[in-house]
N, C-alpha and C positions, 0 to 999 in steps of 0.2 A: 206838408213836406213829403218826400218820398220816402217810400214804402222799404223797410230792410229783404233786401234778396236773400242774403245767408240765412237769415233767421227763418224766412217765409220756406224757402225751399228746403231748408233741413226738416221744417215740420209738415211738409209735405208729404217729405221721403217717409218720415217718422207713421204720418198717416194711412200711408199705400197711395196716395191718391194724384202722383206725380204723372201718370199716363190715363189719368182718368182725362174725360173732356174738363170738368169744371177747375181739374189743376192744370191743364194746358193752360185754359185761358187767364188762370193765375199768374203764369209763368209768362204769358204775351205781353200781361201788364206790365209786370214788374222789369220786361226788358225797355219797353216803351216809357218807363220811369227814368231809369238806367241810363239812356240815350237822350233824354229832355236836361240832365245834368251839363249837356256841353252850351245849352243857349242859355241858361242858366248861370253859367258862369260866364260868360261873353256879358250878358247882362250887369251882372256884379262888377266885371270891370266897366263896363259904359259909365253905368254910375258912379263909381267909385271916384274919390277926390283924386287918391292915389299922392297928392302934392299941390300946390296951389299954382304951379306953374304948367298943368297939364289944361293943352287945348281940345276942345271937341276933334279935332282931327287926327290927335293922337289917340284919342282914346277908340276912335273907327279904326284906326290902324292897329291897333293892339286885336280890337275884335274878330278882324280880316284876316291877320296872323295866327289866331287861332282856328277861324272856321278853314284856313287854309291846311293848316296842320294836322287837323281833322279828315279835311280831304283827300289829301296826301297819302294819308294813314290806311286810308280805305283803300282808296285805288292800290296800294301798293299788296295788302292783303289778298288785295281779288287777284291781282293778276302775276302776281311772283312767288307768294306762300307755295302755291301745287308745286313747281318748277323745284324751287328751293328744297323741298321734303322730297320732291322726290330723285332729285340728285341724291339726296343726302341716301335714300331708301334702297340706293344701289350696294352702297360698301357694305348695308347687314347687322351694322351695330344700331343696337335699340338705343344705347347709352347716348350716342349722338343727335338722334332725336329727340330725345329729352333735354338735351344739350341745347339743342338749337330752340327749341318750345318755349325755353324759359330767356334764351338771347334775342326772341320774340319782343316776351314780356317784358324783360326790362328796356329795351329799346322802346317798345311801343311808349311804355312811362317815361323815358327821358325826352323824347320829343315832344309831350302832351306839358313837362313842367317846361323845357324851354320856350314852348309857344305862350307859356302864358298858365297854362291850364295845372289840370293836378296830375302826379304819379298813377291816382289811383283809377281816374279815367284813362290814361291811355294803357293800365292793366284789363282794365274792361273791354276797351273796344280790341286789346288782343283776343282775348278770350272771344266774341263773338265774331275775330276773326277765322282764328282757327278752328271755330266749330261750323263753318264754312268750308275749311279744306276737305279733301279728299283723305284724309289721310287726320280726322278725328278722333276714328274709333279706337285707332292705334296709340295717338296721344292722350286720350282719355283713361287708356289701360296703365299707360308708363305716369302718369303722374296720382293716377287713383292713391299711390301709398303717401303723398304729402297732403293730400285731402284735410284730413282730420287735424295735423298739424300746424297748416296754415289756419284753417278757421280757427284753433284754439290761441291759435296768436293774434288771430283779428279780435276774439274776444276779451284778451288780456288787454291790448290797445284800449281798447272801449272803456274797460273798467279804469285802467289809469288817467282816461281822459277827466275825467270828474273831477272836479275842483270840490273840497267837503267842505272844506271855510266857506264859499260862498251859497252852499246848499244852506251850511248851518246857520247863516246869518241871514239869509232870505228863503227860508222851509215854505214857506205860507203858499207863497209866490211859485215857489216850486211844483207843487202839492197843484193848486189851483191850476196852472200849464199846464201839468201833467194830463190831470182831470180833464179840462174843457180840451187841451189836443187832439186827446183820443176821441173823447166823443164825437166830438167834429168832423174827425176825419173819421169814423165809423157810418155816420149818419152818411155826409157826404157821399163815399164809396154803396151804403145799400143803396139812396136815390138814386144815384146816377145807374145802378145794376138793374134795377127795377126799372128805371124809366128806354133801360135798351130792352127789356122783355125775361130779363132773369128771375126764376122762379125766388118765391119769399125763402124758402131754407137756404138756397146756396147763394144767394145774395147776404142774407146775415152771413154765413160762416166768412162768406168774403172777405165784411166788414169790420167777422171780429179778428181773422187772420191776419190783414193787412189796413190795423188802425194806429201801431207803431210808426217808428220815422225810421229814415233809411242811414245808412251808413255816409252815403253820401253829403247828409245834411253839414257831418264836420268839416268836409272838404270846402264845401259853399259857405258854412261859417267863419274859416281859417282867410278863405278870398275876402271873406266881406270889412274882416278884421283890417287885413293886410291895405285893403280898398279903401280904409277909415270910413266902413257903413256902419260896423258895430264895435263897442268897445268890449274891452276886454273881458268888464263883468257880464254885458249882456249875449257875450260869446258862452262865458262858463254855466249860467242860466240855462240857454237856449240848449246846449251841447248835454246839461245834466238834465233835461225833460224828457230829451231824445232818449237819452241812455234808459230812461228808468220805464219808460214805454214798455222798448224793449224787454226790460228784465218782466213786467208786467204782461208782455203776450202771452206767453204761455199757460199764466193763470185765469185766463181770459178766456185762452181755449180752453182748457177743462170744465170752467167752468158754461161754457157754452154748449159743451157735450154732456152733461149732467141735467142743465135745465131742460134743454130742448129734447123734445122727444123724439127719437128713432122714425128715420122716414119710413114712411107708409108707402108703396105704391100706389098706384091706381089702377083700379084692378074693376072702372065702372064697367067697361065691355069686353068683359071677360067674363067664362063660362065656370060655376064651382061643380067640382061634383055633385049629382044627387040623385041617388037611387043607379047607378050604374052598373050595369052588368058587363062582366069581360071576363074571359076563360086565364087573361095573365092581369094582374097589374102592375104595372114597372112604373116606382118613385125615380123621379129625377130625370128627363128625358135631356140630358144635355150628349157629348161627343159618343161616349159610351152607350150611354141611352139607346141612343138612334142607331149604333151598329146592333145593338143587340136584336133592337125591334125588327132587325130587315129579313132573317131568316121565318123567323116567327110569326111575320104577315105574310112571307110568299107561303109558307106551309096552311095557310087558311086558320090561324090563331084569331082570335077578338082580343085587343090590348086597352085597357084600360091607361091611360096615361097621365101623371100630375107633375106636377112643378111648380116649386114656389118663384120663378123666376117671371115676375109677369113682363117683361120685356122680350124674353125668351116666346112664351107663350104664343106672344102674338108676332113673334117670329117665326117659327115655326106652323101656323097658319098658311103663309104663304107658300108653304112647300108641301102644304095638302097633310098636315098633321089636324087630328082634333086634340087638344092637351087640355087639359083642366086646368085649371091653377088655384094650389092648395098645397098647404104644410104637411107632407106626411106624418111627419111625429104627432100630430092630432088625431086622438083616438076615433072622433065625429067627421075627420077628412075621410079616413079611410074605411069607415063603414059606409059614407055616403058614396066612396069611391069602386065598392064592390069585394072590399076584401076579405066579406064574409063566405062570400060563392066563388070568388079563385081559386082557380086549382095551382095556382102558383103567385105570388108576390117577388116582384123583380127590385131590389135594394142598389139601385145604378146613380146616388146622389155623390158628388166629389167632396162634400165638409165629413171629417170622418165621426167629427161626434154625434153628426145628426144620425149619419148611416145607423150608429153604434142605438142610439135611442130610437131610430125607425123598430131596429129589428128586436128589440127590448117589447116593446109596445103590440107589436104585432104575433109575435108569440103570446105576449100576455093574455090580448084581447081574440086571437085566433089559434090555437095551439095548435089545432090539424091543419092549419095550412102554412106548406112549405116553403123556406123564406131563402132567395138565393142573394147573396150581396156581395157588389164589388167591396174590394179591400185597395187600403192606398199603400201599406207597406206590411212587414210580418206583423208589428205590432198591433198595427188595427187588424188584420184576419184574425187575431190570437183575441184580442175582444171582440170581436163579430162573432169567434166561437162561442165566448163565452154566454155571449146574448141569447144564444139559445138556435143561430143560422145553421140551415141544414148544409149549405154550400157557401163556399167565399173563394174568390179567386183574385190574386195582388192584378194588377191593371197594366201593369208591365211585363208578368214572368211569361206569359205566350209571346208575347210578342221581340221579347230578349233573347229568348228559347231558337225562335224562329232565325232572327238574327246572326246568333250566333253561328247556328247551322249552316249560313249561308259562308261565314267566314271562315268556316272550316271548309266548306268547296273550295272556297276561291284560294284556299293556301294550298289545294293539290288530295285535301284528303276525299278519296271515295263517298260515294251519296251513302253509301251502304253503315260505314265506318262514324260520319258525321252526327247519321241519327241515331246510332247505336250511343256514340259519346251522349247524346243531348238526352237521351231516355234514359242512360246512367246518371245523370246528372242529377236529372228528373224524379228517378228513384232516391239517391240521397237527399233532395232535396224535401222530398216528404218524409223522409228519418228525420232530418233536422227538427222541420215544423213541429211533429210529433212528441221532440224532445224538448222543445220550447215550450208547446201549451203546457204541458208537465212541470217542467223546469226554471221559466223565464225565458226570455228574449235571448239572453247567452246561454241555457244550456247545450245546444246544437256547436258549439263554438270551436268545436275539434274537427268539425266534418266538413270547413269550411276549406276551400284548397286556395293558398298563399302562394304568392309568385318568388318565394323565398323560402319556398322547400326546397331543398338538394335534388328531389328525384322527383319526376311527375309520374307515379305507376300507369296510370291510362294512357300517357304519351308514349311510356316506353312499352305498352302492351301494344298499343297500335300500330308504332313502328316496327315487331317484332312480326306484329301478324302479317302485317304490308311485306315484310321480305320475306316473310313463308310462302304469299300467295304470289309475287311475282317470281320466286324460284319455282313454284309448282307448273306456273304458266309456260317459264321457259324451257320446263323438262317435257310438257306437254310437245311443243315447238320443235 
């Protein structure tokens, strides 16, 4: 039976791994499940008694009616949803967009139950309509806050679905479904993964993701009911296997992240450190990384380079890098790396705790040689101090610095004036730091300037200066 989308996609999101490739193509399937529910249900009614006075040619004409309504539904998506949103995007109001999104949805479900079909499919085929418009990213924003609401109501559905009289008088039965379901549909799902070329880890986690039943199943059970394919008890049966799948996924996944061990790269042709000499060595050659390296190789430096990212690695190959690949926080990486005859150690990794134990370790194990590291906010520079770093600089403050500078041109103030401010800034800015390492993360917390002070003194020194120096000019004149 089909795969649940709410349940799979929320534990994606949960996972990070929604824009990953192996959760795309999770997401391909599960649309591709999604959209098999409309022949599905054309099917259930073909077969279906429905009454003893039903001829095979009504029952094609009911099928017809629906793949036409279906059709309908689409054609009218493609080609009048843009027109529609965007008349509507003239007047300004967001309220009416949302208005119209959800007059969408329940139209699209009222068509799908008068053809024949369910509410819940032609809530879907809206859905993959409108994430076809032009005009998604907007409706995606405006309904983001009933997100959590709706699915909490989809899951309250599910639980009241349960029939417990019939769980409790047929447990065995239940138990046993539940069991051989999932397995089944696990198995199935690795073969067929494996037999298109999916590696063994991400083929199991496929199968342990998506061995539940979908939501869908109740809609096809409720048709088949309605169709006199299944009776009532083997509706309540069928409908509590699905349910407890479900509740079961999640346990499945932990416990699938617990047995299974932490992937490994492959890392057969690839270079580790050993025995290397270099005048710098810089952990981490990712975005940062590679700005730093560019001053430092035109000046005729020797760089020593690692990364634990072997995908990275041999990416950067191609663009005439040689990079190691190797865990800096390993004390035997970075003596193999050279970091005994550095005259400097470059700390450029973006995980902060690794940063934090690189430069724990390399003091440790090299105290005279000087260890400079990025920082990702005050917090981690204030533990990069602590580590024992001769330097740490946040990864954003030059380049916000710089920024801002610009926007203080372009509102009229002088070049002169601009970087006066930004090296004022610059100097409180290292009072503050100063009073943090000291103090905590809030002691600086007075010298911080709020757009809900009464008076800005630097705005209104600036302004002052500004008309002393254009009065001076025009007495000059």
């Amino acid at each position: 039976m089909l795969t649940s989308t709410a349940i799979v996609m929320q534990m994606l999101q949960e996972r990070n791994s929604m824009s990953s490739l192996k959760g795309q193509r999770i997401i391909a399937i599960l649309l591709f499940e999604d959209l098999a529910i409309v022949p599905l249900l054309a099917l259930v009614a073909f077969l279906g008694s429905g009454g003893e006075d039903v001829t095979a040619s009504e029952r094609w004409v009911s099928v017809g009616i629906a793949l036409a309504a279906v059709g309908a539904l689409i054609l009218a998506g493609r080609y009048l949803l843009n027109p529609f949103f965007r008349l509507l995007a003239a007047s300004g109001a967001r309220e009416v967009m949302t208005a119209a999104a959800l007059l969408v949805v329940l139209g699209s479900a009222l068509l799908m139950q008068v053809s024949g079909l369910s509410m819940a499919m032609g809530a879907f085929l809206a859905g993959v309509l409108l994430s076809e418009s032009s005009f998604r990213h907007q409706l995606e924003a405006d309904i983001e806050p009933f997100r959590g609401i709706l699915l909490g109501l989809f899951f309250l559905g599910v639980g009241m679905a349960i029939d417990l009289a019939v769980i409790a008088s047929n447990w065995q039965l239940v138990l046993v479904s539940v069991a051989g379901y999932m397995l089944l549909k696990a198995f199935l799902i690795y073969g067929v993964a494996r037999a298109l070329g999916t590696t063994r880890r991400e083929s199991l986690e496929r199968a342990v993701l998506m061995a539940q039943g979908g939501e869908f199943a109740f809609v096809l059970y409720s048709a088949a009911v309605s169709a006199g394919i299944l009776d009532r008890e083997a509706n309540a049966i069928l409908t509590a296997t699905i349910i407890i799948s479900m509740v079961l996924t999640p346990l499945m996944v932990i416990l699938h992240d617990r047995l299974v061990p932490a992937a490994v790269p492959n890392t057969d042709d690839l270079d580790v450190p050993e025995n290397v000499e270099g005048s710098i060595l810089l952990i981490g050659f990712g975005r940062f990384g590679q700005i730093v390296s560019q001053p430092l190789l035109a000046r005729g430096y020797t760089l020593s380079l690692i990364d634990k990212d072997a995908d990275f690695v041999r990416d950067a190959a191609e663009f005439g890098f040689k990079v190691y690949y190797g865990d800096g926080s390993r004390a035997e990486i970075l003596h193999a790396a050279g970091a005994s005859t550095a005259r400097a150690v470059l700390i450029c990794v973006d995980d902060k705790e690794a940063a934090v134990r690189i430069a724990e370790i390399v003091k440790h194990e090299f105290p005279l040689v000087p260890v400079l590291a990025r920082a990702y906010d005050r917090g981690h520079a204030i533990d990069l101090l602590k580590a024992g770093v001769d330097y740490q600089i946040r990864e954003t403050l030059e380049s916000a610095l710089n920024f801002s500078e610009e926007v203080l041109g372009a509102m009229g103030e002088e070049r002169e004036d601009a970087a006066r401010l930004v090296e004022e800034f610059r100097d409180r800015d290292e009072e503050r730091f100063a009073m943090e390492v000291v103090g905590g993360i809030y002691a600086g917390r007075s010298l911080i300037r709020g757009n809900a002070q009464p008076a800005d003194l630097v705005a209104a020194r600036t302004a002052r200066e500004r008309a002393e120096r254009e009065k001076a000019e025009a007495a000059e004149e």
